[in-house]
C-alpha positions as CSV (number, residue, x, y, z in Angstrom):
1,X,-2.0,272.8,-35.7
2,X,-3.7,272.2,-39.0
3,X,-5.7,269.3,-39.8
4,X,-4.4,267.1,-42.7
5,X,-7.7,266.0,-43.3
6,X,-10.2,268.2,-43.1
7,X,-7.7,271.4,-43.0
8,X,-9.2,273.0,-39.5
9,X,-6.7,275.2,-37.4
10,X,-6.3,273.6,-34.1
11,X,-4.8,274.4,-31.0
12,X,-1.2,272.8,-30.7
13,X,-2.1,270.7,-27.5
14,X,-5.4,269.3,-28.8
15,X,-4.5,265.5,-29.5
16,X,-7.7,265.7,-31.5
17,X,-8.9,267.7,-34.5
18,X,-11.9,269.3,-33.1
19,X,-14.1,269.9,-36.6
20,X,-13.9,265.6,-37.7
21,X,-12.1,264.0,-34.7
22,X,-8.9,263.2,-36.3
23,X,-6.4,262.0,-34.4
24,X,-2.9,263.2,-34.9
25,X,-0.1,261.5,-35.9
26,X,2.3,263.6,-34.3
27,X,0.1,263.2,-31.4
28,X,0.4,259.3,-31.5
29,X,4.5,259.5,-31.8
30,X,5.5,261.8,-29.2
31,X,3.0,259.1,-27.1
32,X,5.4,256.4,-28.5
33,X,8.5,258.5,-28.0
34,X,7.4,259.2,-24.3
35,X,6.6,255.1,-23.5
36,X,9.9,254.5,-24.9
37,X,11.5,256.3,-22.6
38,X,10.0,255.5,-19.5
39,X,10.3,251.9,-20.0
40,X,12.9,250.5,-17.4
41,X,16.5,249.5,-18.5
42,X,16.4,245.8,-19.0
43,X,19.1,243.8,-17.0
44,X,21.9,242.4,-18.2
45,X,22.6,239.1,-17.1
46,X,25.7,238.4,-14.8
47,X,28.1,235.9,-16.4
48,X,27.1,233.8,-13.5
49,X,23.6,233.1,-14.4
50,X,24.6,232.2,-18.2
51,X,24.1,228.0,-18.3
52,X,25.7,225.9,-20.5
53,X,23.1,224.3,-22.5
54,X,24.6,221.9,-24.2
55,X,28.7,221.5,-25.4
56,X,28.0,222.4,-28.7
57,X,26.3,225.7,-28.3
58,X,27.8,228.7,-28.8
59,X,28.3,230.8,-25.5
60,X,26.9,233.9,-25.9
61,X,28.9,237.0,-25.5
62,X,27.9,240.0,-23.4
63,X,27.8,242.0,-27.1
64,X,25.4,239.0,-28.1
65,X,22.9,239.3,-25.1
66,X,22.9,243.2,-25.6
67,X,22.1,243.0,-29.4
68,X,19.2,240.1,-28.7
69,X,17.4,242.1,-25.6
70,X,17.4,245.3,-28.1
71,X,15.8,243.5,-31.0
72,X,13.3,241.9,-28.5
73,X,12.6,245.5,-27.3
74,X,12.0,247.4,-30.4
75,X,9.8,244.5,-31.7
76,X,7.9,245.5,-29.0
77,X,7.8,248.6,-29.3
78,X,6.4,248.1,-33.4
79,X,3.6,246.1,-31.4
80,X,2.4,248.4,-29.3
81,X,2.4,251.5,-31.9
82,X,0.6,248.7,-34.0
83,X,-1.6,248.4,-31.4
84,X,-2.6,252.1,-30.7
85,X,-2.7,252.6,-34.5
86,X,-5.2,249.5,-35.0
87,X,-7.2,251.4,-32.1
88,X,-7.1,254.6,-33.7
89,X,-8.0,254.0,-37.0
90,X,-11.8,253.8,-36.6
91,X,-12.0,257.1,-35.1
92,X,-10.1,258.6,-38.1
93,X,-12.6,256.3,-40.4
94,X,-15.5,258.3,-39.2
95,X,-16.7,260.8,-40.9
96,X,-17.7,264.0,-39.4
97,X,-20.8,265.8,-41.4
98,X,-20.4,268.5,-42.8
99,X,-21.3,272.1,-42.3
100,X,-23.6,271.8,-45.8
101,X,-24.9,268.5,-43.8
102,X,-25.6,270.4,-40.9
103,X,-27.5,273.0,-41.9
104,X,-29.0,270.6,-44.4
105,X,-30.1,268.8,-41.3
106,X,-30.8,272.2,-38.7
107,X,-33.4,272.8,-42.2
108,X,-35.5,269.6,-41.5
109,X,-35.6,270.5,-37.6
110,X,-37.3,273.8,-38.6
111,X,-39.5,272.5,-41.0
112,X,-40.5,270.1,-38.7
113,X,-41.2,272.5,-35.9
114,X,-43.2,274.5,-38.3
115,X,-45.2,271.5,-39.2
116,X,-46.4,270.6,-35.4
117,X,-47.2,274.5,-35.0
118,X,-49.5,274.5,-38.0
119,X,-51.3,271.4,-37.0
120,X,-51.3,272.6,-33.3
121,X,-52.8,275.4,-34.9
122,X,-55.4,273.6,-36.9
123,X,-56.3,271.7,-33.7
124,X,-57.4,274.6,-31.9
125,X,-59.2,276.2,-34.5
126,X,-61.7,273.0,-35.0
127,X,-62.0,272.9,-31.5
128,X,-63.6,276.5,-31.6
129,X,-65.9,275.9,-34.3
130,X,-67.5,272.6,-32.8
131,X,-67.4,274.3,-29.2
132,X,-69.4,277.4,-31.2
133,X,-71.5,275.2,-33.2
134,X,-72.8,273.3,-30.2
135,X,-73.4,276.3,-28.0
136,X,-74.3,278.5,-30.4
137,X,-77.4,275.5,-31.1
138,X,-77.8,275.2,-27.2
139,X,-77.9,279.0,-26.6
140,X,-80.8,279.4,-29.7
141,X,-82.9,276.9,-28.2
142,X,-82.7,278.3,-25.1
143,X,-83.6,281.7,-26.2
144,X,-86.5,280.4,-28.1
145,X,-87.7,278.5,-25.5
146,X,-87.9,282.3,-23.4
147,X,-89.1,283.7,-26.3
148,X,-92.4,281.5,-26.3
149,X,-93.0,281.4,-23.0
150,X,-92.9,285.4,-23.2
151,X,-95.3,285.4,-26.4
152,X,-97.8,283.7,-24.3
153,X,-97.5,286.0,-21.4
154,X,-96.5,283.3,-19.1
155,X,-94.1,285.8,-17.6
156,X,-92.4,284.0,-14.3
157,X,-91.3,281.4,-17.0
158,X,-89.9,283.6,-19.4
159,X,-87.8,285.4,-16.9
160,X,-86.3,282.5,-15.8
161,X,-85.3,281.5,-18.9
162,X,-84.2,284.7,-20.0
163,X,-82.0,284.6,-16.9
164,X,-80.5,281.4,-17.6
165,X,-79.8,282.6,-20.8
166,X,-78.0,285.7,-19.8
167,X,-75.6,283.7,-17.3
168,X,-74.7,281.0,-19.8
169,X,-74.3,283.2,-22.7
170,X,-73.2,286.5,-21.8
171,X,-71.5,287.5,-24.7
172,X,-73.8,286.4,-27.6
173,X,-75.8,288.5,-29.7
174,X,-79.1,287.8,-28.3
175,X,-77.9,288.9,-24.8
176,X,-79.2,292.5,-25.3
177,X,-82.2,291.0,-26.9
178,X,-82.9,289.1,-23.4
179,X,-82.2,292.1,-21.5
180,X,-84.9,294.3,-23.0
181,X,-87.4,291.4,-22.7
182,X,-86.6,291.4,-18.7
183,X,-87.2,294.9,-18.6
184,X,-90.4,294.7,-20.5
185,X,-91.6,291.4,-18.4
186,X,-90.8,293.9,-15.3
187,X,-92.9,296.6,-16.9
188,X,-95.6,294.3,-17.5
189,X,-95.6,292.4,-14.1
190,X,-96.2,295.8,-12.7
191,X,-99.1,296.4,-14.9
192,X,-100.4,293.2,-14.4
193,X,-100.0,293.3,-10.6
194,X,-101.8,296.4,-10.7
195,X,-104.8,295.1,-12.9
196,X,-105.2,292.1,-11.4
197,X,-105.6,294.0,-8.4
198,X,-108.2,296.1,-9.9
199,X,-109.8,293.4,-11.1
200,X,-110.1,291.5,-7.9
201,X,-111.7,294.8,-5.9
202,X,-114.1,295.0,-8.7
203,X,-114.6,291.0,-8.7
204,X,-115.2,291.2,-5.1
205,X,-117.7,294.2,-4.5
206,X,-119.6,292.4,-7.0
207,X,-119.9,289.5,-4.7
208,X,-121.2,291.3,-2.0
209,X,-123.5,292.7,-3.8
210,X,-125.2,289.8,-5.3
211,X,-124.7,287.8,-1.3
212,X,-126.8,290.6,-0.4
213,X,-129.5,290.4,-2.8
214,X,-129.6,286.5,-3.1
215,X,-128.4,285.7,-6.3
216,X,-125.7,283.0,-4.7
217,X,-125.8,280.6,-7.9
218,X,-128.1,282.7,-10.1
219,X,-128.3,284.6,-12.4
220,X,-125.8,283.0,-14.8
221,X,-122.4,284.9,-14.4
222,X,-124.0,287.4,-12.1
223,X,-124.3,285.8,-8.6
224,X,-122.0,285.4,-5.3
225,X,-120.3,282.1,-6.6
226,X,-119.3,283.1,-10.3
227,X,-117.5,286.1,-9.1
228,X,-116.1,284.4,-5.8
229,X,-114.7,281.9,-8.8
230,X,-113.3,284.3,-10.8
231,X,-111.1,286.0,-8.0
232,X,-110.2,282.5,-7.0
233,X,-108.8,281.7,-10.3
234,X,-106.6,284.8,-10.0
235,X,-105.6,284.5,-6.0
236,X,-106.3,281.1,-4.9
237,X,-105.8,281.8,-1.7
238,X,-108.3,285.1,-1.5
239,X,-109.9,285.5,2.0
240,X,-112.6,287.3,1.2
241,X,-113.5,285.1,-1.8
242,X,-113.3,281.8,0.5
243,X,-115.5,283.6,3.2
244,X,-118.2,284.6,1.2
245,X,-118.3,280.7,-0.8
246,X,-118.7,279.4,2.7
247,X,-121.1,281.5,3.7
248,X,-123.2,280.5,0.4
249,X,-122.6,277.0,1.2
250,X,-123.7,277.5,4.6
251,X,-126.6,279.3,4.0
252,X,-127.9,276.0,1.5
253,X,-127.4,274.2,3.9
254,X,-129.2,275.4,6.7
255,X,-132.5,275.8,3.9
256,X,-131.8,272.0,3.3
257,X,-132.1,271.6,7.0
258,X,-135.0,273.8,7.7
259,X,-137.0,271.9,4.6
260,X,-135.8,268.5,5.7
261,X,-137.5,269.5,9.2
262,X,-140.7,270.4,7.3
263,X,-140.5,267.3,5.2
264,X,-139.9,269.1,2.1
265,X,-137.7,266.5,0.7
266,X,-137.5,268.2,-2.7
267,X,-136.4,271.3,-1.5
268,X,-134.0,269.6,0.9
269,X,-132.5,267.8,-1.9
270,X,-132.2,270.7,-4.3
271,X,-130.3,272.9,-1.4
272,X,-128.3,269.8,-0.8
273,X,-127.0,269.5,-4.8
274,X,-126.4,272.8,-4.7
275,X,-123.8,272.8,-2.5
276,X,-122.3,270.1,-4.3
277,X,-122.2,272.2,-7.5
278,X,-120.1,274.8,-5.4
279,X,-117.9,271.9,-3.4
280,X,-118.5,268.8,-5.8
281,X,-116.6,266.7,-3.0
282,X,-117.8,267.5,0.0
283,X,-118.6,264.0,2.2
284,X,-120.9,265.7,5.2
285,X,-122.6,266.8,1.6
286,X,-122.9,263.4,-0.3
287,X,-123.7,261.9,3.4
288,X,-126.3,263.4,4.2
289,X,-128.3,263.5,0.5
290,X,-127.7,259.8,0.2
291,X,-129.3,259.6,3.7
292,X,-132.0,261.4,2.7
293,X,-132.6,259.4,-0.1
294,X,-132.8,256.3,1.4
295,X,-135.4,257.6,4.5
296,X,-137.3,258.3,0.9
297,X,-136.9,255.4,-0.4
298,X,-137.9,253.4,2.7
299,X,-141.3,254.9,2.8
């Protein structure tokens, strides 16, 4: 079935042309046609039921009723196809768009779809370069930070930097840069281990040597407690450096002892401040000078 408004070829049952939604006309009669036909026979009235109304009304005739009920009926019938028309009419008053309108309209979808793309787009790329600008400024004071602490040879603190630096950052440029300075600080903390060991052997013969021949405080630089200091500074916790500072300290104050015994307060005293130049707060020291100097003083 073709359209008479919009000219699309429709099937001949549609009711409805399926490009603008116009309803047929032929569609809307054969509806009429049907309800006409299925509406029940109306009844004729018996002669019976007819009332006089009044003596000077006409009586109607059986012809009479007939032609009244079929007027009546078709004047029904024009109400009802008034009816459907009335209901119809503004679905056939709306305008279907186009196919111009359409794709006019299918345009702007795409063109918006681009548009959220792009600025997705645009999103993400700004993202990167403020993530990169703020790491890239975290990751170079990092590195310079192991870079100093490497300059001044304070090793166990530039390895741990460099460290940190290679697990946060493992792709940036300086990464090889931090490798070669662990292998160097690995190189060199081997070379230092074995110098410091050196050193301490030769700190520590020295020592004994100079415990042997008496020079515990002097000569400057070249007695029992200036090379017991040195090894000290390097190992803290050097066994042989402790024992031979306590056997110094013991051997002062045993002198102090002896000369306090003798009454050689001066000497006692000077044995006694010795000690406390090697252990500046030891109490059985400090007690036992201030004691001394008040027995001096009370005599």
């Amino acid at each position: 079935m073709v359209c008479p408004k919009c000219g699309g070829i429709n099937e001949s049952k549609n009711w409805r042309c399926g490009n603008c939604q116009y309803v047929f006309r032929e569609y809307i009669e054969t509806r009429e046609a049907n309800w006409v036909d299925i509406q029940p026979s109306l009844k004729q009235p018996q002669q019976s039921e007819l009332t006089t109304i009044n003596s000077s009304t006409v009586r109607p005739t059986p012809e009479t009723v007939d032609i009244t009920l079929s007027t009546q009926g078709t004047h029904n019938i024009s109400q009802r196809q008034d009816s459907i028309s009335d209901a119809i009419s503004p679905i056939n008053n709306v305008t279907a768009p186009s196919p111009h309108a359409r794709a006019k309209e299918k345009k702007q979808i795409s063109r918006n779809l681009v548009y959220v793309v792009v600025a997705i787009f645009f999103l993400v790329v700004i993202n990167i370069i403020i993530y990169q600008q703020f790491s890239g400024s975290e990751s170079a004071e990092l590195f310079a930070a192991a870079e100093k602490a490497f300059a001044a040879k304070d090793y166990p603190a530039a390895q741990v930097l460099y460290k940190q630096f290679l697990v946060a950052y493992p792709e940036n440029d300086l990464a090889a840069t931090a490798q070669v300075r662990m292998s160097e600080i690995r190189i060199d903390h081997n070379e230092m281990q074995q110098q410091r060991k050196k050193r301490i052997e030769t700190l520590v013969m020295n020592a004994e040597a100079a415990f042997r021949e008496t020079r515990l405080l002097v000569p400057a630089k070249n007695n029992v407690i200036a090379y017991t200091s040195e090894v000290l500074k390097i190992d803290p916790q050097h066994t042989r450096a402790l024992e031979l500072q306590s056997m110094v300290v013991e051997y002062y104050r045993s002198e102090a002892k002896e000369a306090k015994r003798k009454r050689h307060y001066n000497i006692a005293i000077k044995n006694y401040k010795k000690i406390l130049r090697i252990i500046p707060n030891d109490k059985n020291t400090r007690r036992a000078l201030d004691e001394l100097l008040a027995s001096i003083a009370r005599r």
